[in-house]
NUZALUM-610328 format. One record per atom (N, C-alpha, C): residue in one letter; x negated, y, z negated. Coordinates in steps of 0.001 Angstrom, whole numbers, plus 500000, padded with zeros to 6 digits. Layout:
<nodes>
AXYZ ...
</nodes>
This chain:
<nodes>
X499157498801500000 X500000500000500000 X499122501249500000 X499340502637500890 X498479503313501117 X498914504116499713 X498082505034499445 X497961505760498233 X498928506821497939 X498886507565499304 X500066508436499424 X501257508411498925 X501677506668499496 X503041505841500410 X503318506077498146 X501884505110497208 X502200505111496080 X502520506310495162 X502310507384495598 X502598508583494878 X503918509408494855 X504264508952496817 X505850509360496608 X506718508162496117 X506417507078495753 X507154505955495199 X507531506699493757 X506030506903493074 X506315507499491560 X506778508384491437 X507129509634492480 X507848511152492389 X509223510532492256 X509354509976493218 X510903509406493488 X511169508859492306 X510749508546491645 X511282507275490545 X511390508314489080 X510491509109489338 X510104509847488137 X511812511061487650 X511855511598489364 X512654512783489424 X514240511634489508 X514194510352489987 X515676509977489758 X516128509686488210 X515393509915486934 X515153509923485641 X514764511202485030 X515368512203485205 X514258513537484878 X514577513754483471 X515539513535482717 X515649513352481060 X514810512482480862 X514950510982480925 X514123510687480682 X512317510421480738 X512554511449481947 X510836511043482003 X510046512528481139 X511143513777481290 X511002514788480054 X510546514491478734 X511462513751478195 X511405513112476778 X509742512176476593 X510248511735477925 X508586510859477736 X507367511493477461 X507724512480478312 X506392513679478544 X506055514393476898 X506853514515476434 X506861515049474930 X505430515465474606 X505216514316474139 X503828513611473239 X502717514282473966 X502609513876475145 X501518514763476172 X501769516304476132 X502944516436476355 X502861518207476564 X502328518828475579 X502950518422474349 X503125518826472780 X500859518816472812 X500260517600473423 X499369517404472924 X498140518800473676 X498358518783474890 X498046519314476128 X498080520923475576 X499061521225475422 X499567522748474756 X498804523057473320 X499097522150472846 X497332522168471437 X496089522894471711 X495784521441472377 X494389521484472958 X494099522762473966 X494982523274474725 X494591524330475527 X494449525947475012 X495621525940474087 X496164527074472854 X494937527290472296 X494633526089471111 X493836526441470476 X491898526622470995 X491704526132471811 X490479526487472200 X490505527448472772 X491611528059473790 X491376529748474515 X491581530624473290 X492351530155472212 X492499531614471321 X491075531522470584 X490746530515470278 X489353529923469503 X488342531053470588 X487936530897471745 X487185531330472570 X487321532973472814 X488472532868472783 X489179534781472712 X488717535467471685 X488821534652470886 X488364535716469155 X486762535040469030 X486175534375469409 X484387534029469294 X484240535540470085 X484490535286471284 X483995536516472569 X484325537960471745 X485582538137471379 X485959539269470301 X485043540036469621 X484724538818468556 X484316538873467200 X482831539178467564 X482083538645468838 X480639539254469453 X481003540468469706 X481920540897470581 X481833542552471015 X481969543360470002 X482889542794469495 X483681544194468386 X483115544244467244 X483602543149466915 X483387543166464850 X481908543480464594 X480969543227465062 X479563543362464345 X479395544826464483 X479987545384465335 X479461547219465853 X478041547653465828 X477197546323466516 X475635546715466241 X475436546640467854 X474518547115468166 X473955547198469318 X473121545932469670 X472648545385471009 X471863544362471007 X470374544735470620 X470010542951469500 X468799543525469253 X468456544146467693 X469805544567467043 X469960545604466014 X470586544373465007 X469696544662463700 X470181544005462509 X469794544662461375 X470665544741459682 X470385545155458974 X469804544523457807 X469195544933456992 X468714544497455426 X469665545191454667 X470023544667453385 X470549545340452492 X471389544277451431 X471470544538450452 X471705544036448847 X472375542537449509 X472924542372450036 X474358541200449913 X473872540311450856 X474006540858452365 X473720539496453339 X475076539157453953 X475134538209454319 X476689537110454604 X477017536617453492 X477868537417452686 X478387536386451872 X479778535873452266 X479898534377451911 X481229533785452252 X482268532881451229 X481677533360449722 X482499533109448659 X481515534152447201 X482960533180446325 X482333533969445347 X481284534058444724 X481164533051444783 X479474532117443698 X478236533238444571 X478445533684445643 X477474533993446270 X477590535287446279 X478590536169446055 X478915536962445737 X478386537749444210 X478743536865443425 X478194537085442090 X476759536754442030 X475962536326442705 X474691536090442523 X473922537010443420 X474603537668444350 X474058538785445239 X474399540183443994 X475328540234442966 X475576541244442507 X474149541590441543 X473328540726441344 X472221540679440807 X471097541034441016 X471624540935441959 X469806541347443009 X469797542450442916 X468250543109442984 X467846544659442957 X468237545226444539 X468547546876444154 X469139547788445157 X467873547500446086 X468566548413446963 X467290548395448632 X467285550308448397 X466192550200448264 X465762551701447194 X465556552979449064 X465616553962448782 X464679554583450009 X463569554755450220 X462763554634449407 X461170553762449178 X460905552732450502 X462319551845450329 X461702550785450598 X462148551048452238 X463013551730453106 X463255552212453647 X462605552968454769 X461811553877453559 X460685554732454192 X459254553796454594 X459130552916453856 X457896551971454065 X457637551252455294 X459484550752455380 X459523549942456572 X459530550489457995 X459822552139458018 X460378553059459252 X458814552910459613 X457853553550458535 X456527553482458642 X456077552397459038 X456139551226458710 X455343549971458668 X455229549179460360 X456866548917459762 X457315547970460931 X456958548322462512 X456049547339462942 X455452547390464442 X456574546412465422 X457279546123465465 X457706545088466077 X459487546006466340 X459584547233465600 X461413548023465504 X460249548808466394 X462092549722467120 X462347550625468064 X462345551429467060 X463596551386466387 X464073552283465501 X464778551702464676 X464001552383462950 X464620552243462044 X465480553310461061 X466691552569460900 X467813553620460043 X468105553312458901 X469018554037458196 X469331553713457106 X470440553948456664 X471381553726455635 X473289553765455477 X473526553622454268 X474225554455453362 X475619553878452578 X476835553858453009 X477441553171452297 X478718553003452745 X479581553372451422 X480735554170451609 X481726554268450642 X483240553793451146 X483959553967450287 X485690554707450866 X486274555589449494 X486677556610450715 X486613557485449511 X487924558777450261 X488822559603449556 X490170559847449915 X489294561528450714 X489796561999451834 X489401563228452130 X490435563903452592 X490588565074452456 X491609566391452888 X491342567383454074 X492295567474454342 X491908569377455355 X493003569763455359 X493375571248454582 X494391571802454889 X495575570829453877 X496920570971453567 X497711569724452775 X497588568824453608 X496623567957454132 X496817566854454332 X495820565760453961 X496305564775453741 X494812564139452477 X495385562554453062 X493875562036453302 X493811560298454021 X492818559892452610 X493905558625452363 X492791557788451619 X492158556580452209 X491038556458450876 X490433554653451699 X489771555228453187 X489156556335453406 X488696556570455042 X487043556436454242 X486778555712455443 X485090554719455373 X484145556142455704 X483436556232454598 X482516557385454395 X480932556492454627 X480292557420455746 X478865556455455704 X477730557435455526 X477292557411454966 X475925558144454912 X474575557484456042 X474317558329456736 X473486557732457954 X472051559157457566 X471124558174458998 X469793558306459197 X470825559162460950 X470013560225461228 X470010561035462361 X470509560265463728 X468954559012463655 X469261557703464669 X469963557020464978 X471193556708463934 X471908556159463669 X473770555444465089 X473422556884465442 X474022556731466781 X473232556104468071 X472247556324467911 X471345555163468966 X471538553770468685 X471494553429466838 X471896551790466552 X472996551183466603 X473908551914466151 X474955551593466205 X475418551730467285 X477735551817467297 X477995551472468903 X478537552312469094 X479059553653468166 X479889554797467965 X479119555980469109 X479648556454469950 X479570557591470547 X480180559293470555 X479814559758471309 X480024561169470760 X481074561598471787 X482383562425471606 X483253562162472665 X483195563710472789 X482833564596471967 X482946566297471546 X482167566660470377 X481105567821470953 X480773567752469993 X479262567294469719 X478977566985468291 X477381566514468153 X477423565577467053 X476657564627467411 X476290563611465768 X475268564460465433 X475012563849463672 X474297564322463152 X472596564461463701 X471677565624463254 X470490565826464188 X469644565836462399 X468519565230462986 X467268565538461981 X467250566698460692 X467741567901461390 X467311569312460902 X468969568886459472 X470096568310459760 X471213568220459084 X470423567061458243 X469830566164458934 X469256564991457450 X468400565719456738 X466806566578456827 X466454567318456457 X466899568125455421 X467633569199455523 X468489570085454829 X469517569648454092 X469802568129454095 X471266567721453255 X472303568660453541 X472219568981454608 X473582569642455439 X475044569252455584 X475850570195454777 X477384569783454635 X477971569874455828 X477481568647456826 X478514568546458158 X478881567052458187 X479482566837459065 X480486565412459724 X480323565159460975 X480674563980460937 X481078563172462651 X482060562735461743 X483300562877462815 X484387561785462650 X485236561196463117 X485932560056463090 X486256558972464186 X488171559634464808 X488257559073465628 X489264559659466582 X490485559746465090 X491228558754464335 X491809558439463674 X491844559885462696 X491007560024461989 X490886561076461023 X490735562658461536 X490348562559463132 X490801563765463747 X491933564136463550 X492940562945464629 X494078563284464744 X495298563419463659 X494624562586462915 X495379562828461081 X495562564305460465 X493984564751460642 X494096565913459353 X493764567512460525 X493846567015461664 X493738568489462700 X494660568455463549 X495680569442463742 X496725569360464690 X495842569867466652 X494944570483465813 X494259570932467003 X492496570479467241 X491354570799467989 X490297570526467995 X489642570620466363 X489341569722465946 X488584569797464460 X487890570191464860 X486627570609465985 X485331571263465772 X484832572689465097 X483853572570464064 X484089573857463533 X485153574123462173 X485792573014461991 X486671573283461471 X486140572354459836 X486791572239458686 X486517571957457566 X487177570998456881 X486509569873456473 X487331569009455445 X486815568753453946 X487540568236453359 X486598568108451707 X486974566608451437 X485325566882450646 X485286565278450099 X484573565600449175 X484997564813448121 X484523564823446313 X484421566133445938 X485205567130446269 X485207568608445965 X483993569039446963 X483532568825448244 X482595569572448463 X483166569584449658 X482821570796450536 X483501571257451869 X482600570816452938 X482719569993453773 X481927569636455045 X482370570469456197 X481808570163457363 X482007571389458795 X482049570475459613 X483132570133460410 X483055568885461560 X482546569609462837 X480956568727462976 X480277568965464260 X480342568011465549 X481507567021464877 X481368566131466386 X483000564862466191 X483378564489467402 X484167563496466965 X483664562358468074 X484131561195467163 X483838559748467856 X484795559569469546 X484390558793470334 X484877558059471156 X486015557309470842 X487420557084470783 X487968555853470069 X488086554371470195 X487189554077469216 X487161552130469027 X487689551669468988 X489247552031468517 X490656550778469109 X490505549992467703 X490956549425467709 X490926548011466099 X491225546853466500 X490228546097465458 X489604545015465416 X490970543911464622 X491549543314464920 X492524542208464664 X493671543495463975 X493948544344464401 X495087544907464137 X494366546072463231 X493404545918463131 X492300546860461990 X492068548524462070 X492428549485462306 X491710550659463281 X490216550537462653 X489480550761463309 X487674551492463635 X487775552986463378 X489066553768464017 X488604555395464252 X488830556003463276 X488953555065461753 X488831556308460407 X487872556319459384 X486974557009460054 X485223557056459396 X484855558705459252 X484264559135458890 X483483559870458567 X482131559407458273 X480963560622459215 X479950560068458661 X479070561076458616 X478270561207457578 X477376562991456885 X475884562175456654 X475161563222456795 X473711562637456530 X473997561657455374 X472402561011455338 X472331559804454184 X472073560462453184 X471085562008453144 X470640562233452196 X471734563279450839 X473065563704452023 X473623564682451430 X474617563285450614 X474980562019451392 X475688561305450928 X475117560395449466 X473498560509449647 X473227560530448485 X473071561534446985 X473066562679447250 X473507564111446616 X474799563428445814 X475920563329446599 X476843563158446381 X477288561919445583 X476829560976445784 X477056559789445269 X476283559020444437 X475401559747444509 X473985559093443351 X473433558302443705 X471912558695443706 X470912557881444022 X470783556892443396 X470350556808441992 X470241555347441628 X471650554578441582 X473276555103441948 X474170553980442114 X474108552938443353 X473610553908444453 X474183553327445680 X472588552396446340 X472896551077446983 X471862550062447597 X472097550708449134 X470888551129449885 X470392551067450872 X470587550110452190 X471390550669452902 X471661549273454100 X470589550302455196 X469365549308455566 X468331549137456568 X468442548863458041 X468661550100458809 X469581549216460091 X468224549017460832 X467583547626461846 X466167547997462421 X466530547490463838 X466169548149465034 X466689547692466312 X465039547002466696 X465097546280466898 X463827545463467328 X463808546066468981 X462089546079469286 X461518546475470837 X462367546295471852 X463167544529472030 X463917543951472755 X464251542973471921 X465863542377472729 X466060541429471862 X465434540077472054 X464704539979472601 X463949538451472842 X462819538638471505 X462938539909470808 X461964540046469807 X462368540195468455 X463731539687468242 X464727539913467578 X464071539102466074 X464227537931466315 X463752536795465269 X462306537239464421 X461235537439465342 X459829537887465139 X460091539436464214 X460855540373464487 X461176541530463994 X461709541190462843 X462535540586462415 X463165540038461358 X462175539230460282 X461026538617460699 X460032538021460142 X459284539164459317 X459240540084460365 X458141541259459948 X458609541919458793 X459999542535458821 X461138543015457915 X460885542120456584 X461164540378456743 X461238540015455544 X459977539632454794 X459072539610455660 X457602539698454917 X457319540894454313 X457664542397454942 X456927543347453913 X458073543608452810 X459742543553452918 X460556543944451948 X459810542695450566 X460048541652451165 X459298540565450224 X458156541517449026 X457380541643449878 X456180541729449596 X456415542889448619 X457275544666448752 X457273545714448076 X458341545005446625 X458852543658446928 X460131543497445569 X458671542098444834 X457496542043445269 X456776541218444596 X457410539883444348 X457911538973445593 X458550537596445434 X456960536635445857 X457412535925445069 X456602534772444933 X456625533487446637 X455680533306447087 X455745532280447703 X456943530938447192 X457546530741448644 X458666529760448290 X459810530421447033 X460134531372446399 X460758532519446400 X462123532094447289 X463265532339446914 X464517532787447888 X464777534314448004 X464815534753449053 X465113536177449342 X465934537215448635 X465942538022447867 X466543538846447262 X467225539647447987 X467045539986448998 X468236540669449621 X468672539645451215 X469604540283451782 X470510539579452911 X469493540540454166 X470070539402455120 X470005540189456668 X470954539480457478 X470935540704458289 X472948540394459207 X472478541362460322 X472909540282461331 X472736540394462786 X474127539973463335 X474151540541464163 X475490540122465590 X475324538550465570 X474080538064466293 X474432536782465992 X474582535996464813 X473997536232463502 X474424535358462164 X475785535819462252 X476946536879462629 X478249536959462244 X478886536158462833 X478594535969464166 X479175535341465226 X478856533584465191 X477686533428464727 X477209531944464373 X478102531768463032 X478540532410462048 X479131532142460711 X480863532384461530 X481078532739462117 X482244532578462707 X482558531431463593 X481510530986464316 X482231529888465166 X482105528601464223 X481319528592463313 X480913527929462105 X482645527328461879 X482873528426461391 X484484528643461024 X485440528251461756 X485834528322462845 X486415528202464196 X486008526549464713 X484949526202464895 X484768524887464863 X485469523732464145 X485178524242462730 X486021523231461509 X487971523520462536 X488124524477462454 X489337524468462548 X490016523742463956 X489020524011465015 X488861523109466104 X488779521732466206 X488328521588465593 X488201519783465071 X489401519224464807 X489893520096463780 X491212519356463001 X492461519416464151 X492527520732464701 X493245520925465402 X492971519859467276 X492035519585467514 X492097518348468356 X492347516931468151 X491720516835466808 X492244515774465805 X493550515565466273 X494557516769465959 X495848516610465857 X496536516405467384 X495420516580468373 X496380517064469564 X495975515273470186 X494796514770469664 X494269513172470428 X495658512508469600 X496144512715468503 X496872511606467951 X498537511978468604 X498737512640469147 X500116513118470170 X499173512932471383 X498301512192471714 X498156512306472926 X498126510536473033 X498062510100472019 X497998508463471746 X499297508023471610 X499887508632470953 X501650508738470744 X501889508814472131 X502089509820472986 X502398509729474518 X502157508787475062 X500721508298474864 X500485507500476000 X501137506174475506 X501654506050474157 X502219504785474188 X503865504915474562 X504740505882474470 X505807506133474848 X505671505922476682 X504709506326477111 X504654506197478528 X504222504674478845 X503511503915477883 X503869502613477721 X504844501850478085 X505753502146476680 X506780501748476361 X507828502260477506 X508375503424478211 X508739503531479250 X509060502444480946 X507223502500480838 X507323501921482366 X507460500329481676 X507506500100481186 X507557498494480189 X508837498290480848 X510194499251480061 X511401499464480663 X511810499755482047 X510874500121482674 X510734500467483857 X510613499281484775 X509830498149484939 X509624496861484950 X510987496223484655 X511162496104483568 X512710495120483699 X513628496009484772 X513873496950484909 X515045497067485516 X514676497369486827 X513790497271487594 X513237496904488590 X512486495405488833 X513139494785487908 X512395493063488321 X513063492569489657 X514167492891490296 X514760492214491464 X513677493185492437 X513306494118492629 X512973494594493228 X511523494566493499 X510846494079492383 X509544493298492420 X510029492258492546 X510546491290492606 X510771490594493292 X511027490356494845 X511922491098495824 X512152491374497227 X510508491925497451 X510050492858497096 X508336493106497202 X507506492248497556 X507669491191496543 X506630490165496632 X506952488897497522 X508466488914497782 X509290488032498868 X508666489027500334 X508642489738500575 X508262490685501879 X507359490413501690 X505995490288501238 X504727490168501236 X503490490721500427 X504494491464499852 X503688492883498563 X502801492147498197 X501048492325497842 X500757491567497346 X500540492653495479 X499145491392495321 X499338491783493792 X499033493104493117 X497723493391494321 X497310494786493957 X498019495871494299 X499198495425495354 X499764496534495650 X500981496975494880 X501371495895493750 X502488496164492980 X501320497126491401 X500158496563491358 X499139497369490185 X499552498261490689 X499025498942491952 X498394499953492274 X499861501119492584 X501378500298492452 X502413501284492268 X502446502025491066 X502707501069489980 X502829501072489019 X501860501775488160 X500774501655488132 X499615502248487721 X499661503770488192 X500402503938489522 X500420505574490278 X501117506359489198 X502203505317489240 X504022506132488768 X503230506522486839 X502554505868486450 X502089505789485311 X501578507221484722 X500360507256485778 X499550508462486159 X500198509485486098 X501025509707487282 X501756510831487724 X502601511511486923 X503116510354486154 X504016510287484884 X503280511596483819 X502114511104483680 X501339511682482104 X501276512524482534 X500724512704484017 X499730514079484363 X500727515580484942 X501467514785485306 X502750515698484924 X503272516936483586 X503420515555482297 X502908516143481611 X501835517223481084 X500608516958481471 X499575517769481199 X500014518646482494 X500297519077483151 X500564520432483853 X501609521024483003 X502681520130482939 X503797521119482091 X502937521582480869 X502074520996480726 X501679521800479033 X500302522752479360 X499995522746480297 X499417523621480574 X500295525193481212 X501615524847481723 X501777526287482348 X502944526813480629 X502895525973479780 X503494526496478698 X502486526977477460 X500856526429477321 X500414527214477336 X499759528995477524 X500119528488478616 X499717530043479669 X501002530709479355 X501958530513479364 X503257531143478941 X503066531829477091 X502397531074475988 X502197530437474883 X501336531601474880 X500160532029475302 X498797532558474982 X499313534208475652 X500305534275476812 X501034535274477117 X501112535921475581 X501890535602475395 X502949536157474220 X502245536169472913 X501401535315472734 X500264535580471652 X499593537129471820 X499617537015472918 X498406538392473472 X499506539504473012 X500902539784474042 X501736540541473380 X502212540854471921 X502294539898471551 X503415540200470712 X501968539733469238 X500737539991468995 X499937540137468015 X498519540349468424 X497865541063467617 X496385541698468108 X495014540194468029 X495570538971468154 X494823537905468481 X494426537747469806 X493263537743470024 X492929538044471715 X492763536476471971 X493467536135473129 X493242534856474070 X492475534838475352 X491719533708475447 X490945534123476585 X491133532137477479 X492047532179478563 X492446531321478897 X491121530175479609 X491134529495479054 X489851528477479097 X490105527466479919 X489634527633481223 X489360527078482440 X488817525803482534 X487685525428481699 X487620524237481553 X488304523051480646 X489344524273479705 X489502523351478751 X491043522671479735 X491286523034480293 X492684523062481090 X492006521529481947 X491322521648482325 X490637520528483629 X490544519864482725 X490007519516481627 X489649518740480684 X490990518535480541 X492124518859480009 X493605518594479614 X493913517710480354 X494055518354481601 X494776517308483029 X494119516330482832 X493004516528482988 X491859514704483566 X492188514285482441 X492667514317481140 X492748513772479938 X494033513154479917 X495250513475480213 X496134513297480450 X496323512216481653 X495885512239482943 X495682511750483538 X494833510085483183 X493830510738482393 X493392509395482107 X494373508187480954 X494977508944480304 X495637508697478990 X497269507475479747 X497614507788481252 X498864507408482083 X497839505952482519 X497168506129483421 X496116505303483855 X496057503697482669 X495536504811481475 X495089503270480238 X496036502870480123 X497127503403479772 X498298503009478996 X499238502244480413 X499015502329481230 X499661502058482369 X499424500642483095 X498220500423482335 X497509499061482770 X498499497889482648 X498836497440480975 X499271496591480745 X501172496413481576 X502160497310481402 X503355497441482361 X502809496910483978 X501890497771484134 X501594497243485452 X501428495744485976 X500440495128485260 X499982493265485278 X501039492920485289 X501796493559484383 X503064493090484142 X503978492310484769 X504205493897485974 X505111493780487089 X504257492984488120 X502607492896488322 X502349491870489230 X502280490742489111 X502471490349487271 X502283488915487148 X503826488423487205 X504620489000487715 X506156488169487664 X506435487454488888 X507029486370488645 X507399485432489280 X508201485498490328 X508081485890491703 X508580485920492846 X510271485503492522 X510482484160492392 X511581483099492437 X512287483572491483 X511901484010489909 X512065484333488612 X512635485729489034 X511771486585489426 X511906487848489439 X513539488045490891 X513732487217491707 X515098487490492340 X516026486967491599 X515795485909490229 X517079485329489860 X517497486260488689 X516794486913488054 X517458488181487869 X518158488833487555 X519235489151486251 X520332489638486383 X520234491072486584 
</nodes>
């Protein structure tokens, strides 16, 4: 039987049953739609979580008190460790042969006003001049902070689109806000960054490091070290250099664990897919065991499928059908059966990851291979399971199979 001749046998057979071969499909679709869902949204938010969330430039990583922490225990044992002083700061801007450029940061949140209108919780950073070269924030109007403002502990600002449009009905440039009772002069506003899982980016403020230390106290606040290495193929080696001399100014002992953290784009993104993996697992876990379920319903199906076509394998094998050509029906209709399935669960996916995208700030990024992988999986899943129905129908008895009721 030519191959073709077997494929419209199984359409025909499939579509004169379309409830039931729906129902059959279940298990596969259900499994197919898993597996495709969760690895494009998995892949959508990895790709994400590289562009957006780190807000470092390539190449660019920081030192400072904490690190990655990802519970508490580690949390409380980072609360211990000694500050990252401006000493240590200044040593490294000096030292380090292997950075482009080195910066430096606090970070607060802290409530600011202009005029009656007052934002709380807006992310206050105290920066190094450079700081707009390391980072990913741009200048949309206006000026970031310049040397002569770090210098002078100069009461000015940059600030992000968000806190413009909050506390200025018109151009903030020139214009004045207060924080901790002291009056700043906005010399520049950000580009707007959009937000990160529903998050906004554009409500920052950011004033020299040194006035933000004025303000906030030197010995309270730990030092975040931003260092952009030469290139990033020099990334790792730069990071060596960093933790050998900070080492060396906090006097740690050989074999020593590090007293302070370092955080790069890639450790966030490696501690994220970290994350995403586990959850990947479980979640294919779940989609192979509905995909084992299917394939035995599609079993159990053409099983049924066989009896009520036994007269007809029978007249087959009375005409001359031989054996492989009753496998090689049966085995089609099998196939066609599953893989069916895996298309329907692929364009309900794509329907699925639609509406994810709409209707919540989870980014999907539709995964091309994982889809080919679905089908051929599916496909293969009709095939195995299809084997045994099939022998089935070729091992029946010509004579047997016309007497028949």
């Amino acid at each position: 039987m030519p191959l073709f001749e077997a494929v419209r046998l199984a359409i025909d057979s499939i579509w004169s049953h379309k409830l039931r071969s729906f129902l059959t499909l279940l298990g596969i679709v259900i499994s197919v739609l898993a597996l495709i869902a969760v690895v494009s949204i998995i892949q959508g938010v990895n790709r994400y979580v590289a562009v957006r969330v780190t807000n470092l430039g390539p190449g660019v990583y920081v030192l400072n008190k904490f690190g990655l922490v990802t519970n508490l225990k580690e949390w409380l044992k980072a609360q211990k460790r000694k500050n990252i002083w401006m000493e240590d700061y200044l040593v490294l801007k000096e030292s380090l042969r292997l950075a482009k450029r080195v910066g430096a940061g606090i970070l607060q949140f802290d409530a600011v006003k202009a005029g009656n209108q007052r934002l709380e919780e807006v992310l206050i950073r105290g920066v190094t001049a450079n700081m707009l070269q390391i980072r990913k924030e741009q200048v949309q109007t206006g000026r970031y902070i310049s040397p002569h403002d770090y210098d002078h502990r100069g009461y000015v600002c940059f600030i992000g689109q968000d806190v413009a449009t909050k506390l200025f009905r018109n151009s903030p440039l020139d214009k004045t806000l207060t924080l901790r009772g002291q009056t700043f002069r906005v010399i520049g506003v950000a580009e707007p960054m959009g937000a990160v899982f529903g998050q906004p980016q554009d409500d920052f403020v950011h004033i020299p490091l040194t006035t933000g230390l004025k303000i906030y106290g030197v010995q309270k606040n730990s030092i975040s070290i931003f260092v952009e290495a030469l290139n990033p193929s020099m990334m790792e080696r730069s990071q060596d250099e960093a933790r050998l001399l900070l080492r060396a100014r906090r006097h740690q002992k050989y074999g020593q664990e590090d007293d302070f953290g370092i955080i790069s784009a890639t450790a966030i993104s490696g501690l994220w897919e970290r994350l995403t993996g586990t959850i990947a697992t479980v979640a294919l876990g779940v989609a192979a065991v509905f995909l084992v379920v299917g394939g035995i319903v599609v079993m159990n199906i053409m099983l049924a499928s066989v009896t009520e076509r036994t007269q007809e394998i029978g007249v087959r094998k009375a005409l001359g059908a031989r054996r492989r050509d009753l496998m090689l029906q049966f085995l089609v209709e099998a196939c066609v059966l599953s893989t069916s399935g895996g298309l329907i669960g692929v364009a309900a996916a794509a329907v699925m990851l639609k509406i994810v995208s709409l209707a919540t700030p989870i980014p999907t990024l539709m995964s091309i291979p994982a889809v080919i992988v679905a089908v051929t999986i599916s496909a293969i899943v009709g095939l195995f399971f299809g084997i045994y129905p099939a022998n089935k129908a070729a091992s029946l008895d010509p004579i047997a199979a016309l007497r028949s009721e």
